[in-house]
VOGU-3710 file (C-alpha; in Angstrom, 3 decimals, decimal comma):
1> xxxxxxxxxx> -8,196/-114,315/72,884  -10,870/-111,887/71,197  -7,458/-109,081/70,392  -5,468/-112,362/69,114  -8,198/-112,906/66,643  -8,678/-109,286/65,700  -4,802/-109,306/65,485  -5,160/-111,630/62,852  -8,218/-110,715/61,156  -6,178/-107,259/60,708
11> xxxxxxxxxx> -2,723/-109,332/59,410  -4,776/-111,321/57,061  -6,840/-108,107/55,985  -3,035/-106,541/55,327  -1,998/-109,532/53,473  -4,898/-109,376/50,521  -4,580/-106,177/50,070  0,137/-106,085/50,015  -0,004/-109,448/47,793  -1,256/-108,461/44,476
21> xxxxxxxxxx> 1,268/-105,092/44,968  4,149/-107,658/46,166  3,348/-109,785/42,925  3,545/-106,972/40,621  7,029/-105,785/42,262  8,507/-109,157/41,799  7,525/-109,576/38,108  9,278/-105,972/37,577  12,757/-106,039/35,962  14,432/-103,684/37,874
31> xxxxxxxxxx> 13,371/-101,425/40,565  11,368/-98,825/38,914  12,912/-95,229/40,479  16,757/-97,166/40,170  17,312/-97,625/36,223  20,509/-99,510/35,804  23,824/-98,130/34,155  24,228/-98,614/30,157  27,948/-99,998/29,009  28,879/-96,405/27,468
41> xxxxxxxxxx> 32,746/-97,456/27,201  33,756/-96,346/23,430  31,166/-93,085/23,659  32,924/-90,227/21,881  31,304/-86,378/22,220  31,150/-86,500/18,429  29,505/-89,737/18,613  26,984/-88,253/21,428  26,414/-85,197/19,490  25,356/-87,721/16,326
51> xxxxxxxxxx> 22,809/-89,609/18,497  21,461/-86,081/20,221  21,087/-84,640/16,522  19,378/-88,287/15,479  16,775/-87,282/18,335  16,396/-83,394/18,025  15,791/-83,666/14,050  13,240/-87,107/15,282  11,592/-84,098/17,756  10,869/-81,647/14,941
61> xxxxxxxxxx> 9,785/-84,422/11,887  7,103/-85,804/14,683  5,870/-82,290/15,370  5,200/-81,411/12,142  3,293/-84,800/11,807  1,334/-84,211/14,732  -0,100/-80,411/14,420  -1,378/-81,758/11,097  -4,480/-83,208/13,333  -3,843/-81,829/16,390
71> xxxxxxxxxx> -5,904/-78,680/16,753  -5,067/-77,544/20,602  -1,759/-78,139/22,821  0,625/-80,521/22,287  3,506/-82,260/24,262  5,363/-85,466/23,943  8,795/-86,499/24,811  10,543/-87,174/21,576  13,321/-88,807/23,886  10,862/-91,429/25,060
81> xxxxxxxxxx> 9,476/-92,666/21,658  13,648/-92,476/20,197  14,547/-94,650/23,194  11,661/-97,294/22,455  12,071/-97,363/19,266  16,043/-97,526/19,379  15,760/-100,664/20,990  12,957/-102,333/18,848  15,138/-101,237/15,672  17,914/-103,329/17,186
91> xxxxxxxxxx> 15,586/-106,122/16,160  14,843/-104,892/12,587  16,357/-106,221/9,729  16,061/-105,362/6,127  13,861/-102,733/4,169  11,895/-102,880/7,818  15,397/-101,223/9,480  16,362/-98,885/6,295  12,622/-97,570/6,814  13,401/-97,274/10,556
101> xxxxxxxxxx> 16,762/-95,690/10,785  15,407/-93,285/7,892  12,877/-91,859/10,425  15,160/-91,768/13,286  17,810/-90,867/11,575  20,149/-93,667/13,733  23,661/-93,660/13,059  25,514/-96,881/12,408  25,247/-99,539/15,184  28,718/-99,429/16,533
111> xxxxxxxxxx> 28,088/-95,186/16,899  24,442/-95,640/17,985  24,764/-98,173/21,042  27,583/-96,937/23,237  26,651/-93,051/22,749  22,939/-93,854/23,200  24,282/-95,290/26,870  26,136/-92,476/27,384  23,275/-89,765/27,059  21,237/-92,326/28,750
121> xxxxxxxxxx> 23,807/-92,537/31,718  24,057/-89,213/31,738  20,388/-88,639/32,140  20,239/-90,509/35,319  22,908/-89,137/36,970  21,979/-88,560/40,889  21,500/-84,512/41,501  20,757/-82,698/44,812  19,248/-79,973/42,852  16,388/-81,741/40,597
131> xxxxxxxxxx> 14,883/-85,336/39,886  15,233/-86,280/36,079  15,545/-90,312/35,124  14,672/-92,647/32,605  14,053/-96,258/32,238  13,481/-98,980/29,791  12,486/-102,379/29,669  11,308/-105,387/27,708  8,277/-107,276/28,815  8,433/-110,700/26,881
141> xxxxxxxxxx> 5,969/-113,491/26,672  7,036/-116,367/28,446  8,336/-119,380/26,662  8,679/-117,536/23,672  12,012/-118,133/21,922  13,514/-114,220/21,639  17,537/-114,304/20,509  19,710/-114,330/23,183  21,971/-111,836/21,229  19,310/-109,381/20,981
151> xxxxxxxxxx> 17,917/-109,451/24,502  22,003/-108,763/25,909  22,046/-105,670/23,439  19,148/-104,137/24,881  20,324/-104,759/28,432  23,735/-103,585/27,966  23,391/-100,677/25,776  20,026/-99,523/26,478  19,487/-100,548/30,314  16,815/-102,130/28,974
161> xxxxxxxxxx> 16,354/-105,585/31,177  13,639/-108,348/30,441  10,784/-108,821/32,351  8,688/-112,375/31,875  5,092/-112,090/31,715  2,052/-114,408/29,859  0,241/-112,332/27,626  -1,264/-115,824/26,330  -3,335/-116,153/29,720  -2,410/-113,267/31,300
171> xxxxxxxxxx> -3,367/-110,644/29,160  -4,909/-107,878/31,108  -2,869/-108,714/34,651  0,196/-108,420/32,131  -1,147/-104,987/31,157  -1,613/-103,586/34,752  1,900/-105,366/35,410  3,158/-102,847/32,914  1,303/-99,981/33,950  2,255/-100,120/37,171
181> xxxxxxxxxx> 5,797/-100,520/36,477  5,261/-97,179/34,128  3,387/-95,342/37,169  5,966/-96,048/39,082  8,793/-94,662/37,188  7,406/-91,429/36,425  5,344/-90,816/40,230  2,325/-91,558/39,148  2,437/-88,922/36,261  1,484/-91,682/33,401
191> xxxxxxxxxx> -1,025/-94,007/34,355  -2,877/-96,563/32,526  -0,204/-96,051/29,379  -1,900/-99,193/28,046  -5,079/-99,384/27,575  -7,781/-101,968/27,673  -7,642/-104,388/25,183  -4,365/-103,202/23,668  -3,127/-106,334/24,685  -4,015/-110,000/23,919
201> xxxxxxxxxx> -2,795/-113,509/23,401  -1,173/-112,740/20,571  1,267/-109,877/21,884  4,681/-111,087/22,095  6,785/-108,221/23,073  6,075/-104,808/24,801  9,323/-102,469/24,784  8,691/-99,379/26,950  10,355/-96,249/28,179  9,917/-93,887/30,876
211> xxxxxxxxxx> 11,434/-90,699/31,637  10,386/-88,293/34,576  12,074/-84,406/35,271  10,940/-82,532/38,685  12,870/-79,359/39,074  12,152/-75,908/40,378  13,104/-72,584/38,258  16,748/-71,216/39,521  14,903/-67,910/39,720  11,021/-68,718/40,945
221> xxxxxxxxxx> 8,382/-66,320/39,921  6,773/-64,367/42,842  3,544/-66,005/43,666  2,140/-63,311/45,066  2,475/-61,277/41,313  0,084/-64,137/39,357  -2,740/-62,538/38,619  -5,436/-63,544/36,216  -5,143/-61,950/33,133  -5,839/-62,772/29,133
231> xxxxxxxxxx> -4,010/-65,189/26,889  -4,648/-64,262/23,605  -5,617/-67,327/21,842  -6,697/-65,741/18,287  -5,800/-62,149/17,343  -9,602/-61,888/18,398  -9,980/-64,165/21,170  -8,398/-64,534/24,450  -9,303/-66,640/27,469  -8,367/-65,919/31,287
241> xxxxxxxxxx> -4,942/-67,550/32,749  -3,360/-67,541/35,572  -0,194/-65,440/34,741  2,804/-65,405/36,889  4,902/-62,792/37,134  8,914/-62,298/37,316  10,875/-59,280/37,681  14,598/-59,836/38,503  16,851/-57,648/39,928  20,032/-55,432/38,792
251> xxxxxxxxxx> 22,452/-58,500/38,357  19,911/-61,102/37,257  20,874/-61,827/33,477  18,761/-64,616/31,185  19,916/-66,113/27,514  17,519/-64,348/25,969  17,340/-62,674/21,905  14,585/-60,898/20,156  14,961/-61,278/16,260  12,182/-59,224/15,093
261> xxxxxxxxxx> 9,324/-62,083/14,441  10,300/-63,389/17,490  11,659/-63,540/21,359  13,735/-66,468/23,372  14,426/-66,672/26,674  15,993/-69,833/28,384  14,524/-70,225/31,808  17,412/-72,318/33,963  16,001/-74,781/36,436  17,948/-75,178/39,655
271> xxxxxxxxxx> 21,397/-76,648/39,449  21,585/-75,113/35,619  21,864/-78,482/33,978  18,281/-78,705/32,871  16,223/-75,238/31,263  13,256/-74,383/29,590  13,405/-72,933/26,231  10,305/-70,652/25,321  9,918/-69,008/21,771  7,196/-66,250/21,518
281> xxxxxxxxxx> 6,594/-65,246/17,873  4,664/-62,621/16,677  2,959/-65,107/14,187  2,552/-68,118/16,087  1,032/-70,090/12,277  3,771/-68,602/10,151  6,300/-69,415/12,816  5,540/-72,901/13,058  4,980/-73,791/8,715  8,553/-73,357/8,591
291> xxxxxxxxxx> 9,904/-74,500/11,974  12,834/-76,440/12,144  15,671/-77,815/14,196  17,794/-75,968/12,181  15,851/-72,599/12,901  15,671/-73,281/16,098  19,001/-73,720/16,675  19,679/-70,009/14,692  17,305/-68,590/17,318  19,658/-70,172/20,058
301> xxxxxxxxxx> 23,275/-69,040/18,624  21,591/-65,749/19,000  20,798/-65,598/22,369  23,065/-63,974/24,944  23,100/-62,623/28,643  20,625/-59,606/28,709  18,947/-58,388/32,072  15,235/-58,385/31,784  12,601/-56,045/33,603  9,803/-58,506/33,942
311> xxxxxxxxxx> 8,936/-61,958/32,676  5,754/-63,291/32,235  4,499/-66,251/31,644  1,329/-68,687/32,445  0,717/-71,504/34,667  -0,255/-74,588/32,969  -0,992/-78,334/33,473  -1,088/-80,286/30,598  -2,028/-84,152/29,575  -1,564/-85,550/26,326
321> xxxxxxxxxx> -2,423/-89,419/24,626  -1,200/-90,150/21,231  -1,572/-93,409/19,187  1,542/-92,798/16,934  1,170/-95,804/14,238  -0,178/-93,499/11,446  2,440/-90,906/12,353  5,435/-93,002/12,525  3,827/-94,886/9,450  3,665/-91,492/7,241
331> xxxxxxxxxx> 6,846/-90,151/8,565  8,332/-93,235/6,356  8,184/-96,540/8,459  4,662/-98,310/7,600  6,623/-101,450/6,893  7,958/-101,817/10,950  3,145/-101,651/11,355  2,732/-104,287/8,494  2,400/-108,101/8,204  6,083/-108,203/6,296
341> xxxxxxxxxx> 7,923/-106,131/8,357  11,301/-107,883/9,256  12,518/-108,342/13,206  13,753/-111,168/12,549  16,917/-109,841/15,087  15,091/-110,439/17,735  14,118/-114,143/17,244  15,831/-114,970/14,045  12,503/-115,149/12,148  10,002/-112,709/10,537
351> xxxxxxxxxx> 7,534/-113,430/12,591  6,772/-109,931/14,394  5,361/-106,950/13,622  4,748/-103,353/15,445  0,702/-103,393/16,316  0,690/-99,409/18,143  3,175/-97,182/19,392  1,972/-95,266/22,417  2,908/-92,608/23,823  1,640/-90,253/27,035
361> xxxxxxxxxx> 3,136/-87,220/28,783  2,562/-84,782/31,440  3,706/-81,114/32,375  3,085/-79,165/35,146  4,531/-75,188/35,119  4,113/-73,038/37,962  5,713/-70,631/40,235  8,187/-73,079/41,697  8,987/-74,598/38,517  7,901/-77,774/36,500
371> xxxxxxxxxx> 6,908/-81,208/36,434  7,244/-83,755/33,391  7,359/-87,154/32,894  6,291/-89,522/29,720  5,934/-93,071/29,143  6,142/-94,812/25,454  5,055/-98,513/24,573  5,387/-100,541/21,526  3,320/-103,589/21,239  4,810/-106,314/18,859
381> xxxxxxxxxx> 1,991/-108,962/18,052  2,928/-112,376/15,448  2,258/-111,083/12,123  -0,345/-114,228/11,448  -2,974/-112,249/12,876  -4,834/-109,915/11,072  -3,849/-106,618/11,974  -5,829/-104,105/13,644  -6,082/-100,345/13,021  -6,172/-97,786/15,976
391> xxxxxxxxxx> -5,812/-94,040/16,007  -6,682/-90,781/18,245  -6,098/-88,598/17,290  -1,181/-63,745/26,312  -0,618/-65,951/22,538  0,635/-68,874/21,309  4,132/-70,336/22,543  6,565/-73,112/21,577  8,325/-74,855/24,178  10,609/-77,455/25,067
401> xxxxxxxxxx> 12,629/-79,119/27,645  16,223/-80,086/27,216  19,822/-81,851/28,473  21,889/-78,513/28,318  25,139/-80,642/27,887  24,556/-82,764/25,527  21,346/-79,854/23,645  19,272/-83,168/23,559  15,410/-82,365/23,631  13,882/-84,156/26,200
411> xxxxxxxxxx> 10,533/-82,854/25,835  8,646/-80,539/23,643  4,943/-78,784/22,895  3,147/-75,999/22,018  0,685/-74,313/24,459  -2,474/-72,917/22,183  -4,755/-72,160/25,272  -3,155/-72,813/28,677  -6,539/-73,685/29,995  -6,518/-76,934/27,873
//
């Protein structure tokens, strides 16, 4: 009798602590490491490329914001915050949309949607050799009346299904609803996306977007070869690193060039469908005043198969926050943050309006190869209340993680001191 009462002591013990997990699984719209397929039929490779140059010229217009106040590293998927805000511009309308696809650079709607699903589908395609996915999905208050039209395009094109939640009543629970969700989709990389308070009973909408990449280098740096050494931070300064070491044998060849001001190697991770792009200028500051995608792009139709005696390169970890209102708003779109911006597609009034964009990423580099995963949110509260105003804001390297199909930038950063 005493072990059948323990027994059940211990089942009910099991119970409190599986039912608030079990209640946050059920409210999720899909299940979070299985995104669901996009309708890509009508996807053309010119149409692709469009959308995948919409996003790489998005990558380099946000940097350029963002090392205006950022002083240190910086990393960010560009990727995550086009996908979120693809699908909230579905919902703009007006001067609010021409302000939107000005930023993004979005092609028309019948070019944007089905390639969109294709890169998207093609993102989450199963491999044996690496992890990489991405998800999206709509959290919507309950009750409240969003166009059926809208919520279908989202779904279909986007993958982006509908989750019901009460942000009326249910303001914080919604908010760990959504973080868990978020956890889950990138391993427990992003957590607590959302912060306190972000949320409240007037948030209508949350739109959000995940994306997570484990893969390990095709060619891993010896372990045994890192070494501490110095990373030269300023011409004057350096700090001590952790510096791993690669030196490749006879047949070993890397896309690499060396213009003069500047070196590139691509770094293939296993499988060869995702790499690592690293440019090492000689003037890290001039280098980046007059970065571009275009640039960039001259520094890759230069590269070619060279064999190389050594590579070196640091081991870093790296977590980065950004409230991206001001950004977006003074890359051109401060009408989407305002009290008459127009998303009136998504309930057939202008009664919505973007309160914060958030974004968070993480990257891990070592000798077996890298971790990343990011998470973006944009809160939509009713434009009746008064709107609130939040915002946090061996040498230097550029870097960035891409698709090689498609060239799409998945993520991207700079690494000023590799001990953060």
């Amino acid at each position: 009798m005493v072990k059948k009462r323990l027994w059940m002591v211990g089942v009910a013990l099991l119970m409190i602590t599986l039912v608030p997990a079990v209640a946050a699984f059920l409210l999720f719209p899909y299940s979070p490491t299985k995104p669901p397929k996009a309708n890509d039929a009508g996807s053309t490779p010119q149409g692709v490329q469009e959308v995948v140059r919409a996003n790489n010229q998005f990558a380099f217009k946000l940097y350029s914001e963002l090392v205006k106040t950022e002083t240190g590293n910086v990393f960010y998927s560009p990727y995550s915050i086009f996908s979120a805000l693809a699908m909230t511009y579905e919902g703009a309308r007006g001067e609010t949309a021409e302000e939107m696809k000005n930023v993004f650079g979005f092609p028309e709607s019948d070019i944007l949607k089905p390639n969109f699903a294709a890169i998207y589908n093609c993102i989450n395609e199963a491999s044996k050799d690496y992890e990489l996915r991405t998800g999206n999905a709509l959290w919507v208050q309950k009750d409240y009346p969003f166009l059926e039209d809208y919520l279908k395009t989202v779904e279909e094109y986007y993958g982006g299904k509908a989750a019901v939640l009460d942000f009326i009543n249910e303001a914080e629970k919604s908010r760990e609803t959504i973080n868990t969700f978020i956890g889950e989709q990138t391993n427990h990389k992003i957590k607590d996306l959302i912060p306190p308070g972000a949320l409240d009973e007037f948030t209508r909408l949350v739109l959000t977007n995940a994306i997570y990449f484990k893969g390990d280098w095709k060619i891993a740096f010896n372990q045994s070869l890192t070494m501490e050494e110095d990373f030269w931070v300023e011409p004057n300064r350096a700090v001590k690193v952790q510096m791993m070491h690669m030196r490749p044998n006879e047949t070993i060849r890397f896309n690499y060039a060396d213009t003069g001001d500047a070196q590139i190697i691509e770094l293939p991770y296993r499988g060869e469908k995702i790499s690592m792009i690293i440019v090492l200028p000689k003037d890290f500051e001039a280098f980046e005043s007059s970065l571009t995608l275009e640039k960039l792009d001259g520094y890759r139709a230069q590269m070619k198969e060279e064999k190389l005696d050594e590579i070196c390169l640091p081991k870093f970890e790296l977590e980065t926050k950004y409230f991206m209102r001001d950004a977006l708003s003074n890359l051109g779109m401060p009408t989407a943050f305002s009290g008459v911006a127009d998303f009136s597609g998504m309930t057939g009034r202008r009664d919505l309006f973007i309160s914060e964009v958030i974004h968070q990423a993480y990257v891990k580099v070592d000798e077996k190869g890298t971790e990343a995963a990011a998470a973006t949110a944009v809160i939509m509260r009713l434009t009746a209340v008064p709107e609130t105003k939040v915002f946090k804001a061996d040498h230097p390297f550029f870097f960035m993680i891409q698709e090689r199909e498609t060239g799409s930038i998945l993520f991207m950063g700079r690494i000023i001191n590799p001990t953060g």
